[in-house]
N, C-alpha and C positions, 0 to 999 in steps of 0.2 A: 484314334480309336481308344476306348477306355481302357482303362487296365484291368487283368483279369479280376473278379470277384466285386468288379465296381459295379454298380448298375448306373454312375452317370460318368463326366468326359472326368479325367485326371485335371487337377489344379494348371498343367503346364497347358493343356488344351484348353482349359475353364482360359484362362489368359488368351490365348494366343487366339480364339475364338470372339473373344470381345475388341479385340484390338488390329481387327479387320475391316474393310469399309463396305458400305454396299456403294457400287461402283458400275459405271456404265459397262467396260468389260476388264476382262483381265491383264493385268500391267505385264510387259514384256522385258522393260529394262528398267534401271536402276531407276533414272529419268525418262518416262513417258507423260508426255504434254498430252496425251490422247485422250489419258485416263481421268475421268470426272470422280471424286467421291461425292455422290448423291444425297447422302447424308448430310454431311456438313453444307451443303448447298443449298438443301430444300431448309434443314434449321436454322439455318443463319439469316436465309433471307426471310422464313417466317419471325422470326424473333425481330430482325431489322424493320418489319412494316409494325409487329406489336410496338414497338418502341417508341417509332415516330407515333403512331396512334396518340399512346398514352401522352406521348408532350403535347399533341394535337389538342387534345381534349383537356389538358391542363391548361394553355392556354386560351381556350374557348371559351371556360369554366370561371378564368380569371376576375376579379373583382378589384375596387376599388378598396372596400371596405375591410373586415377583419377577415381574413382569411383562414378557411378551413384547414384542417391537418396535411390532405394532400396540396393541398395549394400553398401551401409552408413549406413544404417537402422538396417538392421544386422546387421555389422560389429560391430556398437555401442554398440546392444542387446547382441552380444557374449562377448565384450569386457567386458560390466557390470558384466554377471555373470561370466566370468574367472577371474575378481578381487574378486567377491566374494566368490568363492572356494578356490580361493589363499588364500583367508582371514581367511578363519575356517579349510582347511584339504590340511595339510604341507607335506603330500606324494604326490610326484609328480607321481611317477607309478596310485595313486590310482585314483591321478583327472583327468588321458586321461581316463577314465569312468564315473566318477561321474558328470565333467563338463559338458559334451556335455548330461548326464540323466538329469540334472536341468536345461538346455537350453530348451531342449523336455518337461519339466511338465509346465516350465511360459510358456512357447507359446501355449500348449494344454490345458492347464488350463483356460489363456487367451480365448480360443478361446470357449473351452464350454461355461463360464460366457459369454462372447459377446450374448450368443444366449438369452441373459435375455433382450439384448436391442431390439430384433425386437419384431414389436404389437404383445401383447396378443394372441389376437386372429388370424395371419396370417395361421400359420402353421395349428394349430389346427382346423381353417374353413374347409383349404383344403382336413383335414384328414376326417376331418365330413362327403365330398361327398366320399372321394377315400375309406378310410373305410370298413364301412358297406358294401362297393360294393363288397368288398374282401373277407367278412365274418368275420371282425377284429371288435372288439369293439370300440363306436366312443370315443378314449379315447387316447389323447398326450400331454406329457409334453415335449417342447424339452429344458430345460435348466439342462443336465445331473449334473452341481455338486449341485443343488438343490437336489437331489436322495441322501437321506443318504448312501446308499447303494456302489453308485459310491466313496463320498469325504472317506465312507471308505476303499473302496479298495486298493485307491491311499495312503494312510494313510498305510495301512497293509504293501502294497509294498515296503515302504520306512523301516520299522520296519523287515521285511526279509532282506534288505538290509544293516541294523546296524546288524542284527546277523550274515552276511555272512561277513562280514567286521571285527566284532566283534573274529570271528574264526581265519579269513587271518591274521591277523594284531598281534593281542596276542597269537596266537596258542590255540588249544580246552581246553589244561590244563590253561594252564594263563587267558583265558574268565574264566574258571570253577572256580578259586582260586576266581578271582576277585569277582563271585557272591556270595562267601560266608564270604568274608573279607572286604567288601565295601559297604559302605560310614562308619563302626564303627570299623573296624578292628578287632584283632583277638585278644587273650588271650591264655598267656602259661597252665593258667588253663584248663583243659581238658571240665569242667560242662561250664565254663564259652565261652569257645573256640567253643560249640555247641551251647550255647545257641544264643552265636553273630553268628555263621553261619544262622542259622535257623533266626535271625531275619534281618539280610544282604541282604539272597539272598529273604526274602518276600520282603523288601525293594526294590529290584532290581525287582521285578516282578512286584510290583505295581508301579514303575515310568516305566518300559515298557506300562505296558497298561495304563495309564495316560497320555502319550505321546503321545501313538497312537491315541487314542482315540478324546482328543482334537486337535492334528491334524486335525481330520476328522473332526468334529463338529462344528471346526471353522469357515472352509470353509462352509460346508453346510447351517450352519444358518446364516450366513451374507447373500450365496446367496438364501435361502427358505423366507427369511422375502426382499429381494429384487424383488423377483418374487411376493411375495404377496401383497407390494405397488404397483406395476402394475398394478395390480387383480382391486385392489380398486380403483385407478386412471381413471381406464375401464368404472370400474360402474358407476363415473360422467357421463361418454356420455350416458348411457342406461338412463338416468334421464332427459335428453334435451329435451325439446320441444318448441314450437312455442310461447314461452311468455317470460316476464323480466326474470321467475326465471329460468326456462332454458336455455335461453341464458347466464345469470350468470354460470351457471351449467356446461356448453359447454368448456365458458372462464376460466373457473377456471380449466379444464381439462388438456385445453391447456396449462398454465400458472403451471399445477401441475406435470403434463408430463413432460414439458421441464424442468424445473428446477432439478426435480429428476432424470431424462435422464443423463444429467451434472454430477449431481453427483453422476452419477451411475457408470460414466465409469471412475473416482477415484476407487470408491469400487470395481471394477472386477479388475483391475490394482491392486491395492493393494493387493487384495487377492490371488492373483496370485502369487505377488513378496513373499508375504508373507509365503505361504506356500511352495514357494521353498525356502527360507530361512532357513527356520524349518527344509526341510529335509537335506539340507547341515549341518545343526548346527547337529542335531542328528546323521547322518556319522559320522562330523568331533569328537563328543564326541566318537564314536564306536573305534578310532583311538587313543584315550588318554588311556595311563593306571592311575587308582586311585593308 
């Protein structure tokens, strides 16, 4: 509820109102697998078909000859990451898969974080009328890898993909040796030869989910605390009014906005490059034997 003499919601409610999800229903525990955010689902996957489109249509577009700006653009973008697949995973069978998979996560990844640059409040206003008229709760986030939910799946996906690589590559007995003889190896002692298995493959169990994990986490809280200086950047203009210190108020928005803007679209770039890096490196390790 606003605070008295307000005519809109207080900053802590301006927050806690944008930082909600529209959701299939309402979550009961800490962990409910029930609960769908419908937001980060419906943008994600539309951002994910804009995506493939656009390489679609680059490659259709392709030419022999001199090449147009976007057709450089790409060409660039593929070239970068086929050097850096080159670079970590020295199967050539395995990288006509893996290249053109971490082409499709920077550019989708890319593209979710993008949605942290449009206003606060655009999307969200609109939802406020369409809505309710629908019988949906007035309730949207669209910066999908802010959604813990989402940076983990993406995270998970990649971790199915080091054990299915982890199979092809070593074969299921050679992955299996390895989890119980790596990173300490083994002993002809038999007491001693179990006690390094049993401590091996915990070893290997807890840098799987340590990997994934921070994967996922990385991503998320760079972009959940980049969504949240927006938030507060917002609230300057809710504070403007008709005198010196609102107008200071106004200008400081302005002047807090852009400069964060700036360096915000490093930080989506970054994290983007970044966490397809991580999943190449973690293939590429799926592909080494210890």
């Amino acid at each position: 509820m606003a605070a008295e003499g307000m005519t809109g919601p207080t900053p802590g409610e301006y927050i806690r109102h944008h930082l909600v999800h529209l959701t299939n229903q309402k979550q009961g525990f800490i962990v409910d697998f029930s609960v769908i955010n419908l937001d980060s689902v419906i943008v994600s996957s539309v951002l994910g078909a804009l995506v493939c489109f656009v390489l679609w249509r680059a490659a259709r577009a392709a030419t022999a000859g001199v090449p147009g700006r976007f057709q450089a653009a790409v060409e660039m973008l593929v070239e970068m990451v086929d050097s850096q697949a080159k670079g970590v995973i020295h199967n050539a069978e395995s990288r006509k898969l893996v290249a053109p998979m971490a082409l499709t996560v920077f550019c989708w990844i890319f593209a979710m974080n993008f949605m942290d640059m449009l206003p606060v409040d655009a999307l969200p206003a609109l939802w406020h009328v369409a809505g309710p008229a629908m019988g949906y709760p007035d309730y949207l986030r669209v910066v999908p890898t802010a959604d813990l939910s989402t940076t983990l799946g993406l995270s998970i996906s990649v971790l199915l993909l080091c054990l299915f690589y982890n199979i092809k590559i070593k074969g299921f007995g050679g992955w299996t040796h390895e989890l119980v003889t790596a990173p300490f190896g083994t002993s002809k002692n038999p007491v001693w030869a179990l006690l390094l298995g049993v401590t091996n493959f915990l070893m290997q169990m807890i840098e799987f989910v340590a990997k994934t994990v921070s994967h996922g986490m990385r991503l998320f809280g760079n972009m959940f605390a980049g969504e949240l200086v927006f938030m507060l950047i917002a609230l300057l203009g809710g504070f403007a009014t008709l005198s010196l210190t609102g107008g200071l108020l106004f200008v400081g928005r302005l002047i807090a906005g852009t400069v964060w803007t700036l360096f915000h679209i490093l930080v989506i770039t970054l994290q983007a490059f970044i966490f397809m890096m991580l999943a190449l490196i973690y293939l590429g390790q799926a592909h080494d034997a210890h």
